[in-house]
N, CA, C, O and CB atoms as a CASP TS submission, in Angstrom:
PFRMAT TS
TARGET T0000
AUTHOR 0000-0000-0000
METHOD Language model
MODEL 1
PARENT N/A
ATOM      1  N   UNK     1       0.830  -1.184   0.000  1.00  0.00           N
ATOM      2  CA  UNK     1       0.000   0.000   0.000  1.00  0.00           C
ATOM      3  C   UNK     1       0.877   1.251   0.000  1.00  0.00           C
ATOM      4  O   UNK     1       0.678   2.195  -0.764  1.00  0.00           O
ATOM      5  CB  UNK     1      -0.945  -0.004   1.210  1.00  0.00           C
ATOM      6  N   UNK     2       1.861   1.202   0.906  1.00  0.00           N
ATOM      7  CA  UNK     2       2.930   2.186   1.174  1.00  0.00           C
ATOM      8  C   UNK     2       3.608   2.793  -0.741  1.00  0.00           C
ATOM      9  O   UNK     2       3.541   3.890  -1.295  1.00  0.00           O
ATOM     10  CB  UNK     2       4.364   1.118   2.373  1.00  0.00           C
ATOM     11  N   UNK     3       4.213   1.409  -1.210  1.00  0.00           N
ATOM     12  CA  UNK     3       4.866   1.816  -2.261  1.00  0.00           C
ATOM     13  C   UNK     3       3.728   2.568  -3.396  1.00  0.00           C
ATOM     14  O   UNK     3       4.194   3.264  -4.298  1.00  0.00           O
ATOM     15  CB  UNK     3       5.661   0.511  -2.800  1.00  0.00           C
ATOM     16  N   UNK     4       2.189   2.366  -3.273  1.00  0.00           N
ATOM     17  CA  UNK     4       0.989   2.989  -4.338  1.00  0.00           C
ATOM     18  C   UNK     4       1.269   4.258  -4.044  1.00  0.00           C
ATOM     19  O   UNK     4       1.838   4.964  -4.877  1.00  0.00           O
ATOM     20  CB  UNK     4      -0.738   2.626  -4.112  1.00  0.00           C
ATOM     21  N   UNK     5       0.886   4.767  -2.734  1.00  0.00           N
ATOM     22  CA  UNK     5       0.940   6.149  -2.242  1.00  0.00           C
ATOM     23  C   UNK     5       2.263   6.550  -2.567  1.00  0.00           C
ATOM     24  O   UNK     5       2.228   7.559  -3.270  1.00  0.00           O
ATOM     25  CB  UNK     5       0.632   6.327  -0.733  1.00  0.00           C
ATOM     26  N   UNK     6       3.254   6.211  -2.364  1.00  0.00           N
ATOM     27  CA  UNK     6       4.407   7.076  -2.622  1.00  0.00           C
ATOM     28  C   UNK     6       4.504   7.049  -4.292  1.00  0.00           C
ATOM     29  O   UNK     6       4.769   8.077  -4.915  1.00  0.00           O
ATOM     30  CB  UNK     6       5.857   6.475  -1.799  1.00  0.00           C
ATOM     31  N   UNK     7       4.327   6.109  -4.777  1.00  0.00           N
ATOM     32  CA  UNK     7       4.195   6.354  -6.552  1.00  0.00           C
ATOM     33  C   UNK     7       3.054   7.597  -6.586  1.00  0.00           C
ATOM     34  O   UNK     7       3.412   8.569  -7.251  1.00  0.00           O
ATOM     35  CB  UNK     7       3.456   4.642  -7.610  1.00  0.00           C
ATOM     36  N   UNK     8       2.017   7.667  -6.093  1.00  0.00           N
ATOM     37  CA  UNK     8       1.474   8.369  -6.112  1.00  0.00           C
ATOM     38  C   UNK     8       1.626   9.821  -5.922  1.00  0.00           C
ATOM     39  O   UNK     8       1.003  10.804  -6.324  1.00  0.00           O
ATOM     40  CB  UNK     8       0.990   7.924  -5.705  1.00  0.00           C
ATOM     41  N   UNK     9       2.462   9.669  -5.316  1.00  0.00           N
ATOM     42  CA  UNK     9       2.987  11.295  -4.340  1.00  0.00           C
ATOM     43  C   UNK     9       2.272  11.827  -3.537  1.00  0.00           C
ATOM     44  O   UNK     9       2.224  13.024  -3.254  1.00  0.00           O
ATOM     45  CB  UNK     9       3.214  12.585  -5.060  1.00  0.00           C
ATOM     46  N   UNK    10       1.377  10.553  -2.915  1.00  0.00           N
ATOM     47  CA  UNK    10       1.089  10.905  -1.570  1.00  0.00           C
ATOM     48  C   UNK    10       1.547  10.747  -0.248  1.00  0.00           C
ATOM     49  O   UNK    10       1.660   9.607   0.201  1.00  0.00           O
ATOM     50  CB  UNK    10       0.283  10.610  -1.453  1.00  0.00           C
ATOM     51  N   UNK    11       1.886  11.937   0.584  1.00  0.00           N
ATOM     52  CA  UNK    11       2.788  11.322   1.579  1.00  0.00           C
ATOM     53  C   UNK    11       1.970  10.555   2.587  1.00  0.00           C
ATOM     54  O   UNK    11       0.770  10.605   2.320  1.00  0.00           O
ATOM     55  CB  UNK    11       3.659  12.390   2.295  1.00  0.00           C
ATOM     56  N   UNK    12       2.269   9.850   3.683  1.00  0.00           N
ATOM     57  CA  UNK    12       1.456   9.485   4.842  1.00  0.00           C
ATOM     58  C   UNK    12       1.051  10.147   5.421  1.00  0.00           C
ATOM     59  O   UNK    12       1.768  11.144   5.345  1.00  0.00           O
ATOM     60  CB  UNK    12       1.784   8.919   5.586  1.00  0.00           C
ATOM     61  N   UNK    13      -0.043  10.389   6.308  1.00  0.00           N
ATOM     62  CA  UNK    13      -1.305  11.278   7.164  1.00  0.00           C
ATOM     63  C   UNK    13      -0.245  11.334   8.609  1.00  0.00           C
ATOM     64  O   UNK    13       0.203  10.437   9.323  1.00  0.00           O
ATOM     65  CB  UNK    13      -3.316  10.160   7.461  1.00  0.00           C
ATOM     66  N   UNK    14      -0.120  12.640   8.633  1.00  0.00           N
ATOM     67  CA  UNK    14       0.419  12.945   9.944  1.00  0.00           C
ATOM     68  C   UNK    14      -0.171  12.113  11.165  1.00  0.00           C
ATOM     69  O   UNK    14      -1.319  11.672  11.135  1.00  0.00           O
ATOM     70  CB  UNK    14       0.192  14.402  10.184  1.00  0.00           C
ATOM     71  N   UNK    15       0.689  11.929  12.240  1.00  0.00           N
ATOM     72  CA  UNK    15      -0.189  11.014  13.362  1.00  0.00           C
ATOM     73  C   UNK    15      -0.868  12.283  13.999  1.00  0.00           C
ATOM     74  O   UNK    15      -0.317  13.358  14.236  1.00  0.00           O
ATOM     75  CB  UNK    15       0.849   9.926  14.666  1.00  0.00           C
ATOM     76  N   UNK    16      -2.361  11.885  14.257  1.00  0.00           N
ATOM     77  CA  UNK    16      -2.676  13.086  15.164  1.00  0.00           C
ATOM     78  C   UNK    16      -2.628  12.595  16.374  1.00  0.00           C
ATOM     79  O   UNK    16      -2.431  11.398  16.580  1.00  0.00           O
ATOM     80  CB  UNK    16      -3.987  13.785  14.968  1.00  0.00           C
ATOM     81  N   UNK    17      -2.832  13.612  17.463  1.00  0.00           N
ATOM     82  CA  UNK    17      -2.924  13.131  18.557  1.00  0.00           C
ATOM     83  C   UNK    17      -4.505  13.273  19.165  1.00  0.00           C
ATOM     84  O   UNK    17      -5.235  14.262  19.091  1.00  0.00           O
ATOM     85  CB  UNK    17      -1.861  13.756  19.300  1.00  0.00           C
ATOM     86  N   UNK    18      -4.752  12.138  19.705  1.00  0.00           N
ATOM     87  CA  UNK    18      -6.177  11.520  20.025  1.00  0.00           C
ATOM     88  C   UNK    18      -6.437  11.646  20.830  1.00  0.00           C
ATOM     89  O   UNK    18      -5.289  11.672  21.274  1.00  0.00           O
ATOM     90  CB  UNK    18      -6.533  10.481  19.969  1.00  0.00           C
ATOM     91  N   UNK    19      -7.184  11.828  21.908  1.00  0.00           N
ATOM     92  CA  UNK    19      -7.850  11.571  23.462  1.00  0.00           C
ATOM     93  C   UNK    19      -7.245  10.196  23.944  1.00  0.00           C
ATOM     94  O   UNK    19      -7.038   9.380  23.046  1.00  0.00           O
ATOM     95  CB  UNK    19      -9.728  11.434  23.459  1.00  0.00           C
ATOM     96  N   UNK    20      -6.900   9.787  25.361  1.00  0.00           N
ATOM     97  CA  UNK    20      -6.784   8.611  25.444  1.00  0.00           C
ATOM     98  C   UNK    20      -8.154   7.813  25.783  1.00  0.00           C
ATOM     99  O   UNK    20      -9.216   8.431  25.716  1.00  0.00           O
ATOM    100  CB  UNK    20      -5.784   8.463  26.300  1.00  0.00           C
ATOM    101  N   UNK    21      -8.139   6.733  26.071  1.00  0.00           N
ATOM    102  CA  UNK    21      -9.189   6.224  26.598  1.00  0.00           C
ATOM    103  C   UNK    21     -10.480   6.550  27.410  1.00  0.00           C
ATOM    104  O   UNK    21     -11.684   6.459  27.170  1.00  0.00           O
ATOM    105  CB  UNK    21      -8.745   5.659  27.042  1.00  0.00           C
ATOM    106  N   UNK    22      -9.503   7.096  28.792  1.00  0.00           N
ATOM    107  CA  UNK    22     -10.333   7.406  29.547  1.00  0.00           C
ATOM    108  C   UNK    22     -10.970   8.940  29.443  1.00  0.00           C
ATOM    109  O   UNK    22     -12.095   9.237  29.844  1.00  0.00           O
ATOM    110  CB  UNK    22      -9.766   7.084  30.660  1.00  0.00           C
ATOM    111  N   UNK    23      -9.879   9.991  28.730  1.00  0.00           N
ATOM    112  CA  UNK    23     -10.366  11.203  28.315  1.00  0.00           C
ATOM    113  C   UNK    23     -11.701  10.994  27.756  1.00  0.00           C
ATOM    114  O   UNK    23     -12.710  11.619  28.082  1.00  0.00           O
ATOM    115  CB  UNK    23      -9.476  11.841  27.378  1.00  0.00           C
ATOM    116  N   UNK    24     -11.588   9.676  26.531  1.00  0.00           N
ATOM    117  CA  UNK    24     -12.520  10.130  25.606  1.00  0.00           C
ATOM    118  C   UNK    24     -14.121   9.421  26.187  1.00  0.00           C
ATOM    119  O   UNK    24     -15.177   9.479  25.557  1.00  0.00           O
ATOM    120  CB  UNK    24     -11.956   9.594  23.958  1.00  0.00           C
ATOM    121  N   UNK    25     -13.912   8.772  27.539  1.00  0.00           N
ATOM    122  CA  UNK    25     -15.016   7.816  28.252  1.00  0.00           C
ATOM    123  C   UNK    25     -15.629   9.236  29.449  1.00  0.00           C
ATOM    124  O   UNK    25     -16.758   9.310  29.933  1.00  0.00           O
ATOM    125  CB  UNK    25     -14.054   5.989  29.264  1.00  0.00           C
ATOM    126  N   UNK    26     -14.490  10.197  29.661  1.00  0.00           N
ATOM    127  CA  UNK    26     -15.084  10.715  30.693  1.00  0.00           C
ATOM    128  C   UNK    26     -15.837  12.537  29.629  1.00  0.00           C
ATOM    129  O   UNK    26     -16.232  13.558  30.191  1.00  0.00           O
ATOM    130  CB  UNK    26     -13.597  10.845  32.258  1.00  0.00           C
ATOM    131  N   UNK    27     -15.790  12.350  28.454  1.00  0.00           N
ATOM    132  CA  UNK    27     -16.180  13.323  27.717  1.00  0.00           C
ATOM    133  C   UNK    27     -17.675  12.318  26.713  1.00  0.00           C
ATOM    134  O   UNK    27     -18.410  12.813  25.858  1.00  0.00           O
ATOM    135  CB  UNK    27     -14.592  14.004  26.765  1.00  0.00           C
ATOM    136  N   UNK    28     -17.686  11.361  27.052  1.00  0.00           N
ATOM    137  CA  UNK    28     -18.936  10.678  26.643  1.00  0.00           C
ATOM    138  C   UNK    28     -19.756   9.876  27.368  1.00  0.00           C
ATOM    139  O   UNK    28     -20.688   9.117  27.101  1.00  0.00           O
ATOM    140  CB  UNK    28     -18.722  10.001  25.760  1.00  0.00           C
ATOM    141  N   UNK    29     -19.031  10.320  28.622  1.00  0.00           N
ATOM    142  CA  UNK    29     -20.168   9.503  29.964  1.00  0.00           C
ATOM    143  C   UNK    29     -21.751   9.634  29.685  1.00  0.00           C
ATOM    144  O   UNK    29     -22.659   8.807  29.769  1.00  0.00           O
ATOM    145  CB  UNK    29     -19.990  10.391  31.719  1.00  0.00           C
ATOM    146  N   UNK    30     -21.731  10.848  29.359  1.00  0.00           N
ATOM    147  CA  UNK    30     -23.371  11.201  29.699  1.00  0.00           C
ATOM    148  C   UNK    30     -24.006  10.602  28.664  1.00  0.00           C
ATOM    149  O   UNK    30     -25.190  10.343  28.876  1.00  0.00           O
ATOM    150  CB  UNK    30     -23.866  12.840  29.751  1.00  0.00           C
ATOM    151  N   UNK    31     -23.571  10.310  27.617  1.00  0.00           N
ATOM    152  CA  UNK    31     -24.606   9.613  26.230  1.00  0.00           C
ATOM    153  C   UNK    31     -24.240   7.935  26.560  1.00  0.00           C
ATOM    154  O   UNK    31     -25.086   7.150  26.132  1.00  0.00           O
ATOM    155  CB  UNK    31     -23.901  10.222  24.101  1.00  0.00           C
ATOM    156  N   UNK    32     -23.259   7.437  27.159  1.00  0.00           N
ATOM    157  CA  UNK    32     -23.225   6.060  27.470  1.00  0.00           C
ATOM    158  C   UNK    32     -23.925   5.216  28.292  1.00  0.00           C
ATOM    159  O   UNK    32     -23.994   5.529  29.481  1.00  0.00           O
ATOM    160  CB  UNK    32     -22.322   5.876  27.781  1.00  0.00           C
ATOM    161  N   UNK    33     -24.660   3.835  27.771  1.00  0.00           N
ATOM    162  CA  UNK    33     -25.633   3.386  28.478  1.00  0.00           C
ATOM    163  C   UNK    33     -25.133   1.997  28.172  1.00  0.00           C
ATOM    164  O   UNK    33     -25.102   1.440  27.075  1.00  0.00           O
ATOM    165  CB  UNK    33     -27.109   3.851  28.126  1.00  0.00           C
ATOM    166  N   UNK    34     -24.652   1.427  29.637  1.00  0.00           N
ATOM    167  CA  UNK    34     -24.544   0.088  29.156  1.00  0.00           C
ATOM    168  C   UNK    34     -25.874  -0.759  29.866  1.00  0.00           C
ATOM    169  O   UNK    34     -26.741  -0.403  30.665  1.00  0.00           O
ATOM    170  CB  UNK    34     -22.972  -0.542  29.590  1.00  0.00           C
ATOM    171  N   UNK    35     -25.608  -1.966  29.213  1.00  0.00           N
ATOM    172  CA  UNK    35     -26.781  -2.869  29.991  1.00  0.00           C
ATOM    173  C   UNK    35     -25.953  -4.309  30.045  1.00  0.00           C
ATOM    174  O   UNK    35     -25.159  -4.692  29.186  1.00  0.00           O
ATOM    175  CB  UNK    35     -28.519  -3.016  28.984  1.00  0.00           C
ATOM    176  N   UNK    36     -26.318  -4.997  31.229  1.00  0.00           N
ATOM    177  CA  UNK    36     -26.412  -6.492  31.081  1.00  0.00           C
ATOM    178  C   UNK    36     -27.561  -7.369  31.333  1.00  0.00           C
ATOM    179  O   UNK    36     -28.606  -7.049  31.899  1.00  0.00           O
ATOM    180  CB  UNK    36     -25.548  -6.981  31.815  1.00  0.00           C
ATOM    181  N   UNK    37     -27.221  -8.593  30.811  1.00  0.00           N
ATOM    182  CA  UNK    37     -28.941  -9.934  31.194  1.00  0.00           C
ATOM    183  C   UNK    37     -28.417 -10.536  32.136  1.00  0.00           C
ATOM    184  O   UNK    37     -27.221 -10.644  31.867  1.00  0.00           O
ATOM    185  CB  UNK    37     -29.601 -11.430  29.889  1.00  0.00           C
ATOM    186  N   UNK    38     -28.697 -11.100  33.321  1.00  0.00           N
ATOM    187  CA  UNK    38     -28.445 -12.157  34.268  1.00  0.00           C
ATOM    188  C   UNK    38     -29.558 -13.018  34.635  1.00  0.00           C
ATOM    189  O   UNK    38     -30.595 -12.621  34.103  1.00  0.00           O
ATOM    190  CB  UNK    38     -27.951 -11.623  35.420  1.00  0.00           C
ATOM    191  N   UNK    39     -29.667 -13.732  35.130  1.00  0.00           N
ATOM    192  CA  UNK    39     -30.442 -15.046  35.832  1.00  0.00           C
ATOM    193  C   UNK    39     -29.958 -15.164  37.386  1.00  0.00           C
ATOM    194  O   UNK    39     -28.836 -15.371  37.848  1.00  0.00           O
ATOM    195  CB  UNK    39     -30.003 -16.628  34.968  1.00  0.00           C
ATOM    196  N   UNK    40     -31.032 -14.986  37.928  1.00  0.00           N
ATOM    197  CA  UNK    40     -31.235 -14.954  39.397  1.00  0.00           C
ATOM    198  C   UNK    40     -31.998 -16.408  39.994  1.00  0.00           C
ATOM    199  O   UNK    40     -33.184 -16.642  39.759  1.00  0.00           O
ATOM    200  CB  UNK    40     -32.194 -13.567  39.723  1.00  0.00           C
ATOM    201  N   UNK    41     -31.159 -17.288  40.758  1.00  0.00           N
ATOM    202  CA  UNK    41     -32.088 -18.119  41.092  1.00  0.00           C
ATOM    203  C   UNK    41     -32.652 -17.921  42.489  1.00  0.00           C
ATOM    204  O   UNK    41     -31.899 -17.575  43.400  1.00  0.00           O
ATOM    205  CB  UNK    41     -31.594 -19.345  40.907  1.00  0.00           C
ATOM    206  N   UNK    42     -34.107 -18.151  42.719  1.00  0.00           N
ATOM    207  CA  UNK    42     -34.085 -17.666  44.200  1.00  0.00           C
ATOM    208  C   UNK    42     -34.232 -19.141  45.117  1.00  0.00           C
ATOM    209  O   UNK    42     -33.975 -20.302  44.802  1.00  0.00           O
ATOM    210  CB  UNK    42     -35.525 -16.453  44.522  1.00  0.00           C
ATOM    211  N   UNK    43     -34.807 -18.489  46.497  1.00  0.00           N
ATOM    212  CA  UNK    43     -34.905 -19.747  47.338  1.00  0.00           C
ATOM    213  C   UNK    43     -35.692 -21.029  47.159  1.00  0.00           C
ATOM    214  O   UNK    43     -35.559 -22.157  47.635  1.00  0.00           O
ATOM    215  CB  UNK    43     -35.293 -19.373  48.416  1.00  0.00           C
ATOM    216  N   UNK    44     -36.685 -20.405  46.188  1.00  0.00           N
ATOM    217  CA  UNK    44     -38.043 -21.440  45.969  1.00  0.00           C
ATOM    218  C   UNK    44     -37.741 -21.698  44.393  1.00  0.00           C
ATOM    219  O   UNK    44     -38.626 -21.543  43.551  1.00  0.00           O
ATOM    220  CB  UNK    44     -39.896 -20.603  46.310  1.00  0.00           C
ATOM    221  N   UNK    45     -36.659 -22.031  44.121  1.00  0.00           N
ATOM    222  CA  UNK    45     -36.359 -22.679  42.972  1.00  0.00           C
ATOM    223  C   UNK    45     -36.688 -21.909  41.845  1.00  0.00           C
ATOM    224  O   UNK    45     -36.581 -22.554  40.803  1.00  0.00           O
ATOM    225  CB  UNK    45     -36.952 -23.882  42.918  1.00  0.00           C
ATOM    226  N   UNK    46     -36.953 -21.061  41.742  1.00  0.00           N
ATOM    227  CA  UNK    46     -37.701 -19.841  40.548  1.00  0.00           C
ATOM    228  C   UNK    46     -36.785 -19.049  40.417  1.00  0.00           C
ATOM    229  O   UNK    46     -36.111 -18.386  41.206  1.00  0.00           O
ATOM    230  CB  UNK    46     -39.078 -18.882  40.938  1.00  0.00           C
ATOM    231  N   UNK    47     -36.829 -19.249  38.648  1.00  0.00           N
ATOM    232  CA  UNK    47     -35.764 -18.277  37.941  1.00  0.00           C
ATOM    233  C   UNK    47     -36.188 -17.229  37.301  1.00  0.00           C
ATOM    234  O   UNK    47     -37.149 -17.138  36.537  1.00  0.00           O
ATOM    235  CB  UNK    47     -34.999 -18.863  36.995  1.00  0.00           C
ATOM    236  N   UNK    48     -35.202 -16.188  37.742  1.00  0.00           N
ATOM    237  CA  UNK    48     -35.762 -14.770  37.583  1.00  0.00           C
ATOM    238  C   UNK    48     -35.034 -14.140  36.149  1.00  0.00           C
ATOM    239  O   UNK    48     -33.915 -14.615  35.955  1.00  0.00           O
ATOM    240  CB  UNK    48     -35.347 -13.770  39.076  1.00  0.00           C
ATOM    241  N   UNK    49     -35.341 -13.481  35.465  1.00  0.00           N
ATOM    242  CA  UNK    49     -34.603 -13.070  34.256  1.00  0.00           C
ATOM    243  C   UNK    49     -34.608 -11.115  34.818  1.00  0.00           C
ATOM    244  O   UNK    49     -35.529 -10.327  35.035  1.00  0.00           O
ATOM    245  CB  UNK    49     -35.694 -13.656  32.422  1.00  0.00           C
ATOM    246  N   UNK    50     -32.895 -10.973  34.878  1.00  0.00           N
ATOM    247  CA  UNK    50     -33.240  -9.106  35.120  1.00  0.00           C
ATOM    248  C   UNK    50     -32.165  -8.760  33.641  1.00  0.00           C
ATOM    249  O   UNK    50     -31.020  -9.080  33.322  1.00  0.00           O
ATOM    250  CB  UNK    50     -32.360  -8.087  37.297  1.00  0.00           C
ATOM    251  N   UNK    51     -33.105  -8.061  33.109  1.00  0.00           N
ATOM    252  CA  UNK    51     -32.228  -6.526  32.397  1.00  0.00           C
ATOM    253  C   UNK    51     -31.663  -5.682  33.192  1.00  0.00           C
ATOM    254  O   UNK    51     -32.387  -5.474  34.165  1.00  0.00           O
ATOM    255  CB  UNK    51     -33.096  -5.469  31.637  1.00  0.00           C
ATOM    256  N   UNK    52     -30.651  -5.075  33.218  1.00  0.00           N
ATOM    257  CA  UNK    52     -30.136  -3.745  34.025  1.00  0.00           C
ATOM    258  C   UNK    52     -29.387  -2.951  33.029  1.00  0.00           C
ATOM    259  O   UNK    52     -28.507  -3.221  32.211  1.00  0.00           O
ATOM    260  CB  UNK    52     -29.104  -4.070  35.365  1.00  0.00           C
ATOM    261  N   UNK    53     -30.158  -1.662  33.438  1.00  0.00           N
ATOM    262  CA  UNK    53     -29.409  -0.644  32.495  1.00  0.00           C
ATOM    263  C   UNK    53     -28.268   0.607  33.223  1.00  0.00           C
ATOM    264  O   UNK    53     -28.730   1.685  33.596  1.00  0.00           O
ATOM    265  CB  UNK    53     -30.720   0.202  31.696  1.00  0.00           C
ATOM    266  N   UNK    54     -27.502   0.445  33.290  1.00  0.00           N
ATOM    267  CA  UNK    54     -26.895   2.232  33.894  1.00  0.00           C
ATOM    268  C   UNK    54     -26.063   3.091  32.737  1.00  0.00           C
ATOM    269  O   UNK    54     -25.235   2.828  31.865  1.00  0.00           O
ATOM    270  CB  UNK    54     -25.494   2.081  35.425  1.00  0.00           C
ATOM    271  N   UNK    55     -26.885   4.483  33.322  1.00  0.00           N
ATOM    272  CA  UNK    55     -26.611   5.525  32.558  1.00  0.00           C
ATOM    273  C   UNK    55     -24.485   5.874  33.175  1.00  0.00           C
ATOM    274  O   UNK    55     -24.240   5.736  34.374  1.00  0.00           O
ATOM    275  CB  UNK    55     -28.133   6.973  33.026  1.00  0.00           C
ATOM    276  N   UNK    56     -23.761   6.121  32.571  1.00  0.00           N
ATOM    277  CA  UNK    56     -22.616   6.034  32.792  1.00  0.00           C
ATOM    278  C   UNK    56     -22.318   7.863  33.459  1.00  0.00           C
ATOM    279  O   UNK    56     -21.394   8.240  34.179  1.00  0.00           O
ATOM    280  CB  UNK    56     -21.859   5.403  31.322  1.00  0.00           C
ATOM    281  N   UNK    57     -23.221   8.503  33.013  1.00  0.00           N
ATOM    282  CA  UNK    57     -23.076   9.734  33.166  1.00  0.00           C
ATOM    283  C   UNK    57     -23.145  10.244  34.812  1.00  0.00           C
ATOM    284  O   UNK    57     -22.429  11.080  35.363  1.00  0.00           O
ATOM    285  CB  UNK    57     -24.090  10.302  32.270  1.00  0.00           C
ATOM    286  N   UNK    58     -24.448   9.304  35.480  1.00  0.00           N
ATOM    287  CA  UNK    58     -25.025   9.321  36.608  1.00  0.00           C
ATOM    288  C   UNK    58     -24.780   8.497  37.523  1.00  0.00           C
ATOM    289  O   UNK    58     -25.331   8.689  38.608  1.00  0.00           O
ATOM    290  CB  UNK    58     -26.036   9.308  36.479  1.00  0.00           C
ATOM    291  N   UNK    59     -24.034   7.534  37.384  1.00  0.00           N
ATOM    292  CA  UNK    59     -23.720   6.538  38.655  1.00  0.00           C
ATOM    293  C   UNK    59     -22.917   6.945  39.427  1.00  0.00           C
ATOM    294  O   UNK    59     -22.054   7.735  39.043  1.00  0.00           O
ATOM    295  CB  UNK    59     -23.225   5.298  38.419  1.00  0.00           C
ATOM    296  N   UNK    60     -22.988   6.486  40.824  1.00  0.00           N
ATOM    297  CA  UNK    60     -22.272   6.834  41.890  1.00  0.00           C
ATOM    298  C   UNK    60     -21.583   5.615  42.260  1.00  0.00           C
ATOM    299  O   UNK    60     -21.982   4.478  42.512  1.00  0.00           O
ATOM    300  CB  UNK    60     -23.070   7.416  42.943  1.00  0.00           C
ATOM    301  N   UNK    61     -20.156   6.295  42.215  1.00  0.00           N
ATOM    302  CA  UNK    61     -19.468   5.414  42.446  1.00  0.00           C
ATOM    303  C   UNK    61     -19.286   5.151  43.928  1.00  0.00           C
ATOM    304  O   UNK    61     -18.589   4.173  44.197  1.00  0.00           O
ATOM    305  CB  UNK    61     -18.449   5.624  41.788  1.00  0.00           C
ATOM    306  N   UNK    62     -19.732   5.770  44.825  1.00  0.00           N
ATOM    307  CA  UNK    62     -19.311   5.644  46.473  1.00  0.00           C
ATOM    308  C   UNK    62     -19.928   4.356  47.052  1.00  0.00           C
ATOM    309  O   UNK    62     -21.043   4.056  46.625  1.00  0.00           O
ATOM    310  CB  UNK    62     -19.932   7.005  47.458  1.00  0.00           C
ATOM    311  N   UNK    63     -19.225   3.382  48.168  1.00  0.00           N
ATOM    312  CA  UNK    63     -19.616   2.322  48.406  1.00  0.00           C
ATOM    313  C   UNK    63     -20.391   2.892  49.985  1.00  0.00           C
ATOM    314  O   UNK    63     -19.900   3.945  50.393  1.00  0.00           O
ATOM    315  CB  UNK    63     -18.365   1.159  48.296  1.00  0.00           C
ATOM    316  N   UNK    64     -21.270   2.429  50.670  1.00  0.00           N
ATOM    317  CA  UNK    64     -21.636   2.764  51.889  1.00  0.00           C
ATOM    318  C   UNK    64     -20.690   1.894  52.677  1.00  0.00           C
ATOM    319  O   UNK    64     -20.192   0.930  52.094  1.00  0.00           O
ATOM    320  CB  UNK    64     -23.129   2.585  52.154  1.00  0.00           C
ATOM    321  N   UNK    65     -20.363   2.145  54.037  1.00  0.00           N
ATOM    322  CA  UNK    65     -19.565   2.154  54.739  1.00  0.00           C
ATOM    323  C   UNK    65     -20.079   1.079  55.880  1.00  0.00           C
ATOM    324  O   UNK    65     -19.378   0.841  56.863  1.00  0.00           O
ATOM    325  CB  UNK    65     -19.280   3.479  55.018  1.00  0.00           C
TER
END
C-alpha cells in the first residue's frame, strides 16, 4: 500500500494526537448506556430473568460504609 501512495505522491497522514481512553469515556459519559442480562435463582427454585441498564453519566461510584 505504502509503495501505491508514494508512486502516487502521496505522503502518509500525519499522526494526530487523540484523546486517550479514559479522556474520551469521561467526555462521553453522559450519552453512554450500558446494559447487562443475568439469571437470578431464588430460594423457591424460581428463575428470575433481570435486564439492568446504567446511565454512565449518573452513577455513583461511592460504596456505603
Amino acid at each position: 500500500m505504502w509503495e501505491i501512495l508514494h508512486a502516487a505522491g502521496i505522503d502518509p497522514a500525519p499522526r494526530r494526537s487523540r484523546p486517550t481512553w479514559r479522556q474520551f469515556l469521561t467526555a462521553q459519559a453522559h450519552a453512554i448506556i450500558a446494559c447487562d442480562f443475568l439469571v437470578v435463582e431464588t430460594v423457591l427454585l424460581k428463575r428470575l430473568y433481570v435486564l439492568v441498564f446504567i446511565e454512565h453519566g449518573t452513577r455513583d461510584c461511592t460504596w456505603p460504609e
